[in-house]
N, C-alpha and C positions, 0 to 999 in steps of 0.2 A: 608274630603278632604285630600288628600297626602300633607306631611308636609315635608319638609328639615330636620329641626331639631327632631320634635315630631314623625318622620315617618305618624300614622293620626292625626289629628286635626278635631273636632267639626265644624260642619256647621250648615247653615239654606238655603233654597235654600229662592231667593228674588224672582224670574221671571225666565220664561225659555219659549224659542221658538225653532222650527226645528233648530235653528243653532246654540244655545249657551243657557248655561246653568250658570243664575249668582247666585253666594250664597255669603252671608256674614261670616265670621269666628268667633269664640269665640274671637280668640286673636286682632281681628280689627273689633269690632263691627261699624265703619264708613266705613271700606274699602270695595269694593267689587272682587270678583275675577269671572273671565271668564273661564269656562270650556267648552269644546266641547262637543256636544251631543251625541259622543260612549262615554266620559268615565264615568267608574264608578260610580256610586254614593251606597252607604253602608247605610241603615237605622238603627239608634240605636236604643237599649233600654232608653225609657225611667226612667228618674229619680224618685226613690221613697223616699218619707219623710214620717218618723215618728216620734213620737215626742222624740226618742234616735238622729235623725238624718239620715244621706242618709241611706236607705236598700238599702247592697249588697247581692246579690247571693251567695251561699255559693260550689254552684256546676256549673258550666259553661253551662254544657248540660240542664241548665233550662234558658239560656238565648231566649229569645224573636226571635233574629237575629241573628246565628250563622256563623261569618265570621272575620277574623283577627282583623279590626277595634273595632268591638264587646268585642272580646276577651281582647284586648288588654286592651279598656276604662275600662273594670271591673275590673280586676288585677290591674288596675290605680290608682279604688275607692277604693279597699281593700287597697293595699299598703298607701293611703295614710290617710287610720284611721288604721294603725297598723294590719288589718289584711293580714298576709303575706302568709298564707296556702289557698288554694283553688281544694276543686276540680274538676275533669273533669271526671264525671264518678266513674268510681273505681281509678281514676289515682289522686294523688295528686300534687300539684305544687304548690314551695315555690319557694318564690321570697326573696330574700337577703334584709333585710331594712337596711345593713348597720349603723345600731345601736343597740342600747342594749334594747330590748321592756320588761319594768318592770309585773312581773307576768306571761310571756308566758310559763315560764317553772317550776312552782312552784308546789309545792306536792300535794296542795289540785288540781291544775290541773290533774296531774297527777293522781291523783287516781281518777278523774273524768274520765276517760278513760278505768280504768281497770273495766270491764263490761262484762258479755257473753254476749249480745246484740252489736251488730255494733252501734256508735254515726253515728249520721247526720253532725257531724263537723266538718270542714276538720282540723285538726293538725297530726304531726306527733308523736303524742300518741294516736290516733286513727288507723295509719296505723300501729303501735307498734305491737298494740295491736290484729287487726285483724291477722295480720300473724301469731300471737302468736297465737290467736286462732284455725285457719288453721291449723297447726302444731299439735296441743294440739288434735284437734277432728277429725286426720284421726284415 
C-alpha cells in the first residue's frame, strides 16, 4: 500500500467487495485501511529462510513481481543485512549504507573477483573486473 513516509509499505488484504478493498498494514497490525476498488494493489515476493537467515536476490530481474514496490522491498532486505550491491541485469546498483561495512573491501575479496569468468555477485569488483575484461579481450 502507498505510504507517506515509507513511500510502500507491506500489506495483507482482510476482505474486499465491489466497493472497497480493506487490508491491514505491517506497521498497524490492529488498524485497518480502506482502499477503493481501482487502486493498485502490488503483490510481493515472498520471504525466503534459510538457516544463514532471509534469502535475498542477488539480481532484481529474478524477482517473482517486477514493479517499484517489488524493487524497492528487496534493496530494503539487502540494505538492511549489509548487502548494498545489487543487480539488475548487467546493470549494478549500490545503495549508500552510510557506514563503514567491515570486510567489503578487503584483498582476499578482491582477488575473489579477479577471474576470466564473470561472478554471479553483484560488487563493484565484479563490475571492475568485467570491463577490465572487455577491454582486455577485444
Amino acid at each position: 500500500a502507498k505510504h507517506a513516509e515509507e513511500v510502500w509499505i507491506q500489506a495483507e488484504i482482510i476482505t474486499s467487495t465491489d466497493k472497497e478493498i480493506i487490508i491491514r498494514t505491517v506497521d498497524d497490525p490492529n488498524g485497518r485501511v480502506v482502499l477503493g476498488p481501482n487502486e493498485p494493489i502490488f503483490l510481493r515476493t515472498s520471504d525466503v529462510f534459510t538457516s544463514e537467515g532471509l534469502s535475498v536476490l542477488d539480481d532484481l530481474t529474478q524477482l517473482t513481481h517486477l514493479h517499484e514496490p517489488a524493487v524497492l522491498s528487496s534493496l530494503q532486505n539487502r540494505f538492511d543485512i549489509d548487502k548494498i550491491y545489487t543487480f539488475t541485469g548487467p546493470i549494478l546498483i549500490a545503495v549508500n549504507p552510510f557506514k563503514s561495512i567491515p570486510g567489503i573491501y578487503d584483498e582476499e575479496v578482491l582477488k575473489s573477483f579477479i577471474t576470466t569468468k564473470p561472478s554471479t555477485k553483484p560488487h563493484v569488483f565484479n563490475t571492475s573486473n568485467a570491463s577490465y575484461r572487455g577491454i582486455c579481450d577485444r
